[in-house]
C-alpha positions in Angstrom: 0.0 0.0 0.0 1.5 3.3 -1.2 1.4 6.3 1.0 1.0 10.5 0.3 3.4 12.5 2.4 1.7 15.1 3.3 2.2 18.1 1.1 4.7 20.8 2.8 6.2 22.9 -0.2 3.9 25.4 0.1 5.1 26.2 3.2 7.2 29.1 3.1 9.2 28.2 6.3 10.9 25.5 4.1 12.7 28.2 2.8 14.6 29.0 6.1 14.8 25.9 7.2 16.6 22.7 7.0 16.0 18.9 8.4 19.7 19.3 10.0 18.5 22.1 12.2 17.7 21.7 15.8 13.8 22.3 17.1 15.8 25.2 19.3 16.8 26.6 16.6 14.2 26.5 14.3 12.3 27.8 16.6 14.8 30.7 17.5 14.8 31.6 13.4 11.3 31.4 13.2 10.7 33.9 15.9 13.6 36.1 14.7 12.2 36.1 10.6 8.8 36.6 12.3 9.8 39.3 14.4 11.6 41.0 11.6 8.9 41.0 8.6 6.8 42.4 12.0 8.8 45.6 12.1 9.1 46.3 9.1 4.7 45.5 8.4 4.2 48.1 11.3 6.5 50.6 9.8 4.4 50.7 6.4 1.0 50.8 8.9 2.6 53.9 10.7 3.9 55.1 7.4 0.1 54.9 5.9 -1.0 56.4 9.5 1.5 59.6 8.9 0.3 59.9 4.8 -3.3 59.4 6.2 -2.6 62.6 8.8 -0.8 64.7 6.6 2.6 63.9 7.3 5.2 63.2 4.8 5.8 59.4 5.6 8.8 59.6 3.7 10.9 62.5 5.9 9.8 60.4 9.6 11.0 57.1 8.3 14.6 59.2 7.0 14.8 60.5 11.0 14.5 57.5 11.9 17.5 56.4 9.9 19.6 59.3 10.7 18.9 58.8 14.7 19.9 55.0 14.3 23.4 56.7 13.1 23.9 59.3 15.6 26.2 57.7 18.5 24.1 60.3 21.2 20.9 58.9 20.2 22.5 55.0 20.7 23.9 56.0 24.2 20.1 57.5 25.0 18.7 54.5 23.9 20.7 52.3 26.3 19.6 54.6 28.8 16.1 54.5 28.4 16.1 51.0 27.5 17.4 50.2 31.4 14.1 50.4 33.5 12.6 48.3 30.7 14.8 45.9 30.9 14.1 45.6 34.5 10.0 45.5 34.5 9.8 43.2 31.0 12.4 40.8 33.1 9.9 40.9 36.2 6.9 40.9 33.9 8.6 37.4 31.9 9.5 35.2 35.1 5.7 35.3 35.9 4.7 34.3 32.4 7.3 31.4 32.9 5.2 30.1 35.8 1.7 30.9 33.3 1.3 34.0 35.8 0.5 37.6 34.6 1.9 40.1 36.9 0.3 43.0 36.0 1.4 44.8 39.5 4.7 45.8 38.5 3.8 49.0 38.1 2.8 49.2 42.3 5.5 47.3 43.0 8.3 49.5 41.5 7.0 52.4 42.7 6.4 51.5 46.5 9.9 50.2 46.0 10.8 53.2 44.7 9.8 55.7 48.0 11.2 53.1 50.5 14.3 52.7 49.2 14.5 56.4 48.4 13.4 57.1 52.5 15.6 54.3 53.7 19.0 55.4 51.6 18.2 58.9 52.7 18.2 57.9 56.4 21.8 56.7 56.3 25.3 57.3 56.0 27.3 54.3 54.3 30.7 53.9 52.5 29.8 54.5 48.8 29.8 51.0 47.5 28.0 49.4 50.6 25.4 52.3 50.5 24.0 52.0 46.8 24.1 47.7 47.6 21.8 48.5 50.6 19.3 50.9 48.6 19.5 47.9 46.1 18.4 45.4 48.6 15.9 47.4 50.3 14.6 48.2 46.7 14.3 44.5 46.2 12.8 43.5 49.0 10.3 46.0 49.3 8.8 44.9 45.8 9.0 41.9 46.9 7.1 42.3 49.7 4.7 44.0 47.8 4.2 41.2 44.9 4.3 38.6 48.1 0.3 40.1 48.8 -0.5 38.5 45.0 1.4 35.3 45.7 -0.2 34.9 48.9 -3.6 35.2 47.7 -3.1 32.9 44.2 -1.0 30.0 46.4 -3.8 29.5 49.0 -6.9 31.2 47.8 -6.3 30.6 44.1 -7.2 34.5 43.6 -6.4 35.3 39.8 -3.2 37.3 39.8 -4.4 39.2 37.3 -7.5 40.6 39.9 -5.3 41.1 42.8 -2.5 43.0 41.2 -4.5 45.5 39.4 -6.4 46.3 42.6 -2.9 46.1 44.5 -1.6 48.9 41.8 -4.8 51.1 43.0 -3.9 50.3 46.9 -0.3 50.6 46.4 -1.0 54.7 44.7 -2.6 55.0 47.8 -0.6 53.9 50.1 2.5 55.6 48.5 0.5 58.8 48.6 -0.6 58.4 52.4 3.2 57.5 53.2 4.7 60.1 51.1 2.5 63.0 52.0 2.4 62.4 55.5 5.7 61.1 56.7 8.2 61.1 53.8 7.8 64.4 52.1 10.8 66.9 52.3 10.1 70.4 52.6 12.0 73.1 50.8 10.8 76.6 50.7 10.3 78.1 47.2 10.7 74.6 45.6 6.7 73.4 44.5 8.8 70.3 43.3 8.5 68.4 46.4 10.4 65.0 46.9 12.0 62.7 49.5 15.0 63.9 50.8 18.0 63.8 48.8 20.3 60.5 48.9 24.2 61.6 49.9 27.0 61.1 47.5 27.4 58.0 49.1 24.1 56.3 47.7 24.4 57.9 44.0 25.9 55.9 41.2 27.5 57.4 38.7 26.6 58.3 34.7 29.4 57.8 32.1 29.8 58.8 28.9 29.5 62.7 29.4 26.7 62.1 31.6 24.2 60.2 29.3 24.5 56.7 30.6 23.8 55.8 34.0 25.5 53.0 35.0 22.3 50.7 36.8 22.2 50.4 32.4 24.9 47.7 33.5 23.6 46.3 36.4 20.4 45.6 34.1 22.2 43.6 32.1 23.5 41.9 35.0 20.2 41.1 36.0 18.7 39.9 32.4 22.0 36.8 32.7 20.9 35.8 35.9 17.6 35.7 34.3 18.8 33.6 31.9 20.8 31.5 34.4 17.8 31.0 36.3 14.9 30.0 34.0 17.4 27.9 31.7 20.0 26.7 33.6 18.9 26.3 36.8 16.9 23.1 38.6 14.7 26.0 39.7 14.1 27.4 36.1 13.1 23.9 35.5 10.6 23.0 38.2 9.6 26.7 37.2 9.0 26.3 33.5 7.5 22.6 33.9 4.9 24.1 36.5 3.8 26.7 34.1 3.4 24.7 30.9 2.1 21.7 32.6 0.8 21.9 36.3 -0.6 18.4 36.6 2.5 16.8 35.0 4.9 18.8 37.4 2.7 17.8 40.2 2.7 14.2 39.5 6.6 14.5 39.8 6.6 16.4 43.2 7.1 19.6 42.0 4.5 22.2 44.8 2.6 24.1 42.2 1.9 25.9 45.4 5.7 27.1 46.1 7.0 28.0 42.5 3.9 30.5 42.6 5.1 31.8 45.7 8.5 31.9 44.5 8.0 33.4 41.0 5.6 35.9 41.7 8.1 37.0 45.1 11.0 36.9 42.7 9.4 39.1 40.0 8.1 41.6 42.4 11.8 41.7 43.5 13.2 42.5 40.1 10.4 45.1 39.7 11.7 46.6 42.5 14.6 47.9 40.6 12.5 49.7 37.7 12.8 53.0 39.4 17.1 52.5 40.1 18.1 54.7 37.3 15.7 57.6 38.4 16.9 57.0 42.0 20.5 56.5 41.8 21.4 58.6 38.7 18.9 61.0 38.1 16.4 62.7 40.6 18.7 61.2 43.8 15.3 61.2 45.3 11.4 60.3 44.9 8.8 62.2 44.2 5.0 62.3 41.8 7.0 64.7 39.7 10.8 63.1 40.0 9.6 59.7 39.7 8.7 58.0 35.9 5.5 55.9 35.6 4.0 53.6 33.7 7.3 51.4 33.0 5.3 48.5 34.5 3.2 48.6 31.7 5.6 49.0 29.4 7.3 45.8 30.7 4.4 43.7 29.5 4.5 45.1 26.0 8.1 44.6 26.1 8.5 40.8 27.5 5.2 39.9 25.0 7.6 41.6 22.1 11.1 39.6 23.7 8.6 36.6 23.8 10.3 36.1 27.4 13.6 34.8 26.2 16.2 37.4 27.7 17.8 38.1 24.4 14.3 39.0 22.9 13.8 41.2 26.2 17.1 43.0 25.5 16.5 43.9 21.6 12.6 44.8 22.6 13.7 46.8 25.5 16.4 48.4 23.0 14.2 48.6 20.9 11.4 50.9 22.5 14.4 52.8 23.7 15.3 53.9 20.5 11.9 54.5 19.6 11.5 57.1 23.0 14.9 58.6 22.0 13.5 59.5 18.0 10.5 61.1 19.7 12.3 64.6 19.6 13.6 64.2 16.6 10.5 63.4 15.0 8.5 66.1 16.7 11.6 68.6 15.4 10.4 66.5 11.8 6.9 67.8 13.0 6.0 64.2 13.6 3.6 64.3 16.9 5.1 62.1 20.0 1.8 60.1 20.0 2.8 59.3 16.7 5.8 57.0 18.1 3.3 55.7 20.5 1.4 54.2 17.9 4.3 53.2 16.1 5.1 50.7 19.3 1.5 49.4 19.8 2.0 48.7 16.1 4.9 47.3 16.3 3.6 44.7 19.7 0.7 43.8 18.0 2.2 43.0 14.4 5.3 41.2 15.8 3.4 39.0 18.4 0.3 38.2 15.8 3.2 36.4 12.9 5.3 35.5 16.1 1.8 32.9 17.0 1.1 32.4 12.9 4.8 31.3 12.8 5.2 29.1 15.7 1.8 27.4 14.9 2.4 27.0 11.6 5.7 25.5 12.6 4.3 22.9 14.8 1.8 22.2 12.1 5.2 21.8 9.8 6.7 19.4 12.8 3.5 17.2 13.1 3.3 16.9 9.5 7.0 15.7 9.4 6.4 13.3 12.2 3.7 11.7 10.1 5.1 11.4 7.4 8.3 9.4 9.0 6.0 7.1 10.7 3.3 6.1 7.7 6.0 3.5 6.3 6.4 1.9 9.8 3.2 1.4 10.4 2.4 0.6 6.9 4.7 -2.2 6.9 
């Protein structure tokens, strides 16, 4: 009896890849051609968008170029990549346990004013001082992210429930704490913060003052992420719990603990979204000294990195380019909402053909497997 193979050369992956590759790294080229044709879709969308609102598509796209080549623009973008390295990190080790941490933003912002209060209260050697901010940034997201786990591991409260309402309560409390026991007063100065942190508890900027250098300890931070969700028993236990509870369960893996401990872990790298503000920047917190929303930007970012850390680096990169050609483009008469679009685009087109891809890739596998099989059970 004579058998069809299923027919594949339609598929346009065959034309990247090859039977001698890996499923790792098929899968990697996949996601990068994916991510790829998704920039460049979402920069003829925006381009259409700026032609549809008057705007001569052609000039913003030639900004765009010219800012990739300017060396001050690359150093700015490593600059305001760093926070989002930090909350797409903490966003991505909850995904790896199939949590959504939406509380980042709470939980690098309540970080933010202890750390700032508690650096401020003491006098350190240099290096020891900024370590202790550090930790007490650390723990205090934490902390804050342990409310979440507490409530998922033994009430089996969606995450996604208790941290949005624990962003609302954490404003508040930040607010109550700030306004009536943190607050510095300086006469003539309506910019009120926490009181400055010595010399001792700064770290310092390089590159004529336009990189802070928490940049490095991000990166830091995005290896041991790496370390610990792929080499790492723990990032095992971790990744088997959030792919397949039951299975990890039946192998004595506590579904229980790695919620705990992911969602504890995450707030803890959350904590350090606000370091560059604090340690190289405002030397302080305050509503005004402070930047928000970079928890939400974290989710955008990890959904863009697809979680991997390398992903989470070029996104993060990515988006800080992006921020760094607003003021070009508004100088090209290109409005800053425009580059807010041009993200959103940019998320939603890359992680739509990132899904397409990967599905159509394990449709590509199956189809393979089939195929090798048919003769054996044929004969």
């Amino acid at each position: 009896m004579t058998t069809t193979e299923p027919d594949i050369s339609k598929n346009p992956l065959e034309k990247i890849l090859t039977p001698s590759q890996s499923p790792q790294l098929q899968t990697a080229i996949v996601t990068v051609a994916a991510s790829l044709l998704g920039v460049l879709i979402a920069l003829g969308i925006s381009a259409f968008i700026l032609a549809v609102t008057g705007k001569n598509p052609v000039d913003a796209l030639t900004t765009i170029v010219e800012t990739a080549g300017n060396t001050d623009k690359l150093v700015e973008m490593l600059d305001r990549a760093t926070p989002l390295i930090f909350s797409a990190t903490a966003v991505a080790i909850g995904f790896k346990m199939n949590l959504f941490n939406i509380g980042v933003e709470g939980q690098y912002l309540f970080a933010a004013l202890i750390s700032a209060q508690a650096g401020s209260s003491v006098n350190l050697p240099a290096p020891i001082h900024v370590l202790f901010i550090l930790i007490v940034a650390v723990c205090a997201g934490a902390a804050w992210a342990s409310i979440a786990a507490v409530l998922k591991a033994y009430k089996n409260i969606h995450e996604v429930i208790s941290t949005i309402m624990l962003n609302f309560i954490g404003l508040a409390v930040i607010q109550w704490l700030f306004e009536s026991f943190f607050r510095e007063e300086i006469e003539g100065n309506l910019n009120v913060k926490t009181k400055l942190l010595p010399n001792s508890g700064r770290m310092p900027t390089i590159i004529d003052g336009r990189l802070s250098t928490v940049f490095f300890l991000a990166l830091l931070v995005i290896v041991g992420y790496y370390v610990l969700v792929y080499r790492s028993r723990f990032g095992f236990r971790l990744r088997a719990s959030g792919e397949n509870p039951d299975a990890a369960r039946t192998v004595g893996i506590s579904a229980r603990t790695m919620v705990m401990l992911s969602m504890i872990i995450s707030g803890g790298v959350a904590g350090l979204v606000a370091m560059k503000s604090l340690l190289s920047e405002a030397y302080a917190y305050g509503p005004n000294a402070t930047p928000i929303q970079l928890g939400f930007a974290g989710i955008t970012v990890a959904l863009l990195g697809r979680n991997h850390p390398v992903g989470i680096l070029l996104a993060a990169m990515l988006f800080g380019f992006l921020d760094s050609a607003s003021a070009t483009l508004q100088l090209a008469g290109v409005p800053s909402s425009i580059v807010r679009v041009m993200q959103a685009i940019i998320v939603l087109c890359v992680v739509i053909l990132n899904e397409a891809a990967i599905r159509r890739l394990n449709v590509r596998t199956a189809e393979q497997a089939q195929a090798q099989l048919a003769p054996e059970v044929n004969a």
